[in-house]
C-alpha positions in Angstrom: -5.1 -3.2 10.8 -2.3 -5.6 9.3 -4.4 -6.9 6.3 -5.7 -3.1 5.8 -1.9 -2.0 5.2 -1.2 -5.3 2.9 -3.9 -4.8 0.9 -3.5 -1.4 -0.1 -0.2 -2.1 -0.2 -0.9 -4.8 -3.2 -2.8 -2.8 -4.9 -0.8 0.4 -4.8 2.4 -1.6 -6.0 0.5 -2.8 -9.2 -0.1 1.0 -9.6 3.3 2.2 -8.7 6.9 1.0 -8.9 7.2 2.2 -4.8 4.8 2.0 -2.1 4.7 5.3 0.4 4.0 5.2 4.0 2.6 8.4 3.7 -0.2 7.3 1.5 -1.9 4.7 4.5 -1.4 6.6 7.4 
């Protein structure tokens, strides 16, 4: 479930300047 959130996490910062829990959960 960890690598899920990290990856998405990657690839929603090089898409925007802050990353929202609200988008992965």
């Amino acid at each position: 479930m960890q690598e899920y959130i990290t990856i998405r996490l990657s690839q929603s910062n090089q898409r925007l300047p802050t990353w929202t829990p609200q988008n992965y959960y």
